[in-house]
N, C-alpha and C positions, 0 to 999 in steps of 0.2 A: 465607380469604385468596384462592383458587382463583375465589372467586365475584363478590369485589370489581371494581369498572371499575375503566380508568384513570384515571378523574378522583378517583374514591377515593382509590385507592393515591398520584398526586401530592399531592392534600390532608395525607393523614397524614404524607408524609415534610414537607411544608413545617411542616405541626403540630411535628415532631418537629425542625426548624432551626430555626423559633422556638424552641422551648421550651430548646433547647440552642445560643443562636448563639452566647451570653457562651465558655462552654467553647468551644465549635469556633475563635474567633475568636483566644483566648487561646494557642490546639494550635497555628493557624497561625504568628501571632508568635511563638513557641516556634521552631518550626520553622527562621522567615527567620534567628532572630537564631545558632542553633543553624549554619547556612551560611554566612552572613557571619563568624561567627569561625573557621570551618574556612579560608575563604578568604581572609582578611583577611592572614593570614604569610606567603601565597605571593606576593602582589602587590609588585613590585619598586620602586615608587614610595615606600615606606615603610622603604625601607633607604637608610643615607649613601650617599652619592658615597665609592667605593675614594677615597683617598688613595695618587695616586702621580705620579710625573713618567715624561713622557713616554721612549721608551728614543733617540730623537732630540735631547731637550735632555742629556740624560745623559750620552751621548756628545759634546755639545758645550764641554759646563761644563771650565772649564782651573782646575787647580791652583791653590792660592794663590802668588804670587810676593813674594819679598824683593828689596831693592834694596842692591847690593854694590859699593865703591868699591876698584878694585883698579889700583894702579899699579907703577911700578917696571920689574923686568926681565921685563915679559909681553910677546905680540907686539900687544895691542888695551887698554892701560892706558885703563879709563872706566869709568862708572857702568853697571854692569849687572842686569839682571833674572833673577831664578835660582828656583829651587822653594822653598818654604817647607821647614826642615829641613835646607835642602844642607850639604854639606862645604866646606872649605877647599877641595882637590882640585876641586870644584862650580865654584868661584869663578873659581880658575887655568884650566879648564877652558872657561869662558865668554870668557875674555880674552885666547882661544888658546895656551894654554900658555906656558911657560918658553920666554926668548930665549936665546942661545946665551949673552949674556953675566949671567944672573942667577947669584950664589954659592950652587951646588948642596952646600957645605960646609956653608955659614950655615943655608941651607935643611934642610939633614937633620939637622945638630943644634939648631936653635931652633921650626921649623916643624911645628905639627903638625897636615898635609894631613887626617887625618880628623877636627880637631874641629868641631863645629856651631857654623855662625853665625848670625846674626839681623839683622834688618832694620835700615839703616844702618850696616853692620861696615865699616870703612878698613881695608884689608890693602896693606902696600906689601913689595916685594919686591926687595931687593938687588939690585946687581949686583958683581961680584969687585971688591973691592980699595975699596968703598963703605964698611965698617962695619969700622971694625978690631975684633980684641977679640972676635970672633964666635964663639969657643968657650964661652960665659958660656950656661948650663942655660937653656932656657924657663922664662918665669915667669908670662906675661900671658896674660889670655883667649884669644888666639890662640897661646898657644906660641911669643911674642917675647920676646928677652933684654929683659930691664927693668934690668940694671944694669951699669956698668963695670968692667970690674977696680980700676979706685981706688975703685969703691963708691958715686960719684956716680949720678943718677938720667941717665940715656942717653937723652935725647930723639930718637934718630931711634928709639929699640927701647920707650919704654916703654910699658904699659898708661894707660887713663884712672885707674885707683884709684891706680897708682903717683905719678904726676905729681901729682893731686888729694894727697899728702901731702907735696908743698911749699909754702912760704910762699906766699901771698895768690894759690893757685891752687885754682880751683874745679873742677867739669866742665864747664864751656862754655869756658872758660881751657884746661885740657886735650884739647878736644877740638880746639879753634885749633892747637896747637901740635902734635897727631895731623896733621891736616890741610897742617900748613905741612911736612910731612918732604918731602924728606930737606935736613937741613941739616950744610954743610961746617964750621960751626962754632957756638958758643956763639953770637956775637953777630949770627949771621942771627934770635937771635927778636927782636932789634929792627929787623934790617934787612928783613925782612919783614914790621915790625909786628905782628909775634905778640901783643909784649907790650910794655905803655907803658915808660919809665924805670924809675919808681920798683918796679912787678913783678922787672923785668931786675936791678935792682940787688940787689936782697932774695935770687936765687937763682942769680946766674950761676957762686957758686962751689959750686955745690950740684947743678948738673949737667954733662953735657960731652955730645959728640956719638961718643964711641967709649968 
């Protein structure tokens, strides 16, 4: 080997690449693919996009809001916008609070400021000397007397489900006659067109207004 030229010694290693390029070339690609998959998991292109929102719109996003009809003896009686969830208390509190002249009697025994209301809820709110009869237990969704002492159904006090169980009154009927309070008597549901004749006639002795 010590005696061989260089042109020798190149011949036999090229003898010895021929005769092995199949292996050598196989070792190689072995190799590249051996790389590419070490490197292949670290490359960031090959992972999602995080899922997230900005901490800019995050802080911008508002609450869901319900829409609350609050009249009577408040200082801002209107349609107001309130948090998804709110209390009664929420509502009163939107419409500036109680007027000097709402019946805080009425209120504390029929009212009940902590329950949840929902989107389109009528709350009307007394004033002294408006509702006689005002010691009659909560009975309706909002903690409103729903009956008289003669037992008749109290259309300035009652619930939609109460009303809805009298003659040829539905809940769009019921909800009219929510809407038309406060009435000084029985026959303002005609005089304010609450309700046609023949409705009027079928139940006028079937409710009263205190």
């Amino acid at each position: 080997m010590g005696g061989m030229s260089a042109s020798a010694v190149n011949k036999s290693l090229w003898h010895i690449v021929e005769k092995y390029k199949t292996s050598i070339i196989l070792a190689l690609l072995g190799a590249v693919l051996i790389g590419v998959g070490i490197l292949i998991p670290r490359l960031d292109f090959f992972k999602p996009e995080p899922d997230f929102t900005p901490a800019n719109e995050v802080k911008n996003q508002k609450p869901a809001s319900i829409k609350v009809d609050i009249a009577g003896a408040v200082k801002n009686p209107a349609l107001h916008d309130i948090k998804e969830g709110a209390r009664i208390q929420d509502a009163v509190n939107a419409a500036g609070g109680f007027t000097s002249k709402a019946d805080k009697d009425w209120i504390a025994k029929n009212l009940n400021l902590a329950q949840v209301i929902g989107d389109g809820t009528k709350i009307y709110i007394p004033r002294v000397g408006e509702i006689a009869g005002s010691s009659n237990i909560a009975g309706s969704s909002l903690g409103l007397a729903s009956k008289s002492v003669s037992g008749n159904v109290n259309i300035n006090t009652a619930s939609t489900s109460e009303l809805d169980t009298l003659p040829k009154v539905g809940p769009v009927t019921a909800q009219k006659i929510i809407d038309g309070r406060p009435y000084s008597s029985v026959e303002d549901l005609i005089n304010k067109k609450i309700l046609g004749p023949k409705t009027y006639e079928g139940l006028k002795d079937l409710v009263s207004v205190q």
